[in-house]
C-alpha positions in Angstrom: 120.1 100.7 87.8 116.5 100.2 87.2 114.3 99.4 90.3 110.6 98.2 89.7 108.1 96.0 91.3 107.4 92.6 90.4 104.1 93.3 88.5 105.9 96.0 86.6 103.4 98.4 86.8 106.0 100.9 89.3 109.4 101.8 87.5 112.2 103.7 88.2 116.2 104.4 87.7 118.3 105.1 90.3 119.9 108.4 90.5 123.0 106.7 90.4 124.3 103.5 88.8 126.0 102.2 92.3 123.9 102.7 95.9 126.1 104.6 98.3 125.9 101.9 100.6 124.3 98.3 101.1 123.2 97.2 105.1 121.4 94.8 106.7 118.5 95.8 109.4 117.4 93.3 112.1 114.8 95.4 113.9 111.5 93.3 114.0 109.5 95.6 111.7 112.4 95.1 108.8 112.2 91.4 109.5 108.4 91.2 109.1 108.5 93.3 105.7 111.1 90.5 104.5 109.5 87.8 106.0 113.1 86.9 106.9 115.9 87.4 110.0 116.7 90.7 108.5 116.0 93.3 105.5 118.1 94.6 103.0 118.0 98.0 101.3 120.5 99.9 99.4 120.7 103.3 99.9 120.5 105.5 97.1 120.4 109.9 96.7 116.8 110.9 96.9 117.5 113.5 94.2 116.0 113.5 91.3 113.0 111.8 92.7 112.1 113.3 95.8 109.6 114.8 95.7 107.6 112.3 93.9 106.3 112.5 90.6 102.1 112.7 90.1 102.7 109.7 88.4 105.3 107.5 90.4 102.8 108.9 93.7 99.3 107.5 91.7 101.0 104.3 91.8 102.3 103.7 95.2 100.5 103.4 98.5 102.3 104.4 101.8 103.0 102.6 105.6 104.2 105.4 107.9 105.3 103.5 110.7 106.9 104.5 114.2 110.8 103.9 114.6 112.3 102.7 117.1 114.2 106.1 118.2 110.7 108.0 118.0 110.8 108.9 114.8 108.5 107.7 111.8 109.6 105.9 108.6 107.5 105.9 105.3 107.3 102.8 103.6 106.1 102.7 99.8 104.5 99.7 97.7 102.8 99.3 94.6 99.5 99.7 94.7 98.7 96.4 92.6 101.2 93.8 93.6 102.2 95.3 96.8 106.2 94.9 96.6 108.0 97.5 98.8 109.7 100.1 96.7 111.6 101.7 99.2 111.1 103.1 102.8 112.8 106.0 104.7 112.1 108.6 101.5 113.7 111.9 102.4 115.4 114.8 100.8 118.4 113.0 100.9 118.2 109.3 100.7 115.6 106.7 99.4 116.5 102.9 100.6 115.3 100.7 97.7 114.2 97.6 99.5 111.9 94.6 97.8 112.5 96.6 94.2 114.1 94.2 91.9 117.3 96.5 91.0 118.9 95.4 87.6 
């Protein structure tokens, strides 16, 4: 699946063609991002693109934001048209979140 921003300047394919899973987060920072009662993400393997490329990491700014458990989240959007790409970035998952995902 290819996920990109709306502008089209940030592009990528998934590392695989399904997500491993699909939910639906109602925690008030998720429902700010989406301007809606709740966020979506699919949840796709981090590997291969975690670590970032040069490239993809030109392109994107980042929110680091606290969690609710303590912890802090990383949120990533183009630079130029300022979709969310995906949030929670770790070794081993990437949430794409306002990406389109064809």
């Amino acid at each position: 699946m290819q996920a990109r921003c709306q502008c089209g300047m940030v592009a990528f394919i998934t590392p695989t063609s399904r997500p491993l899973t699909v939910y639906h987060c109602h925690c008030l920072e998720c429902r700010k991002q989406s301007a809606s009662a709740y966020g979506t993400s699919a949840i796709f393997p981090a590997e291969p693109l975690f670590p970032l490329s040069q490239d993809l990491r030109n392109k994107l700014a980042v929110y680091t934001r606290s969690t609710d458990s303590g912890n802090t989240l990383d949120c990533y959007f183009c630079k130029a048209c300022g979709v969310g790409l995906s949030k929670g970035l770790t070794s081993a998952a990437l949430a794409t979140s306002g990406s389109v995902v064809q």
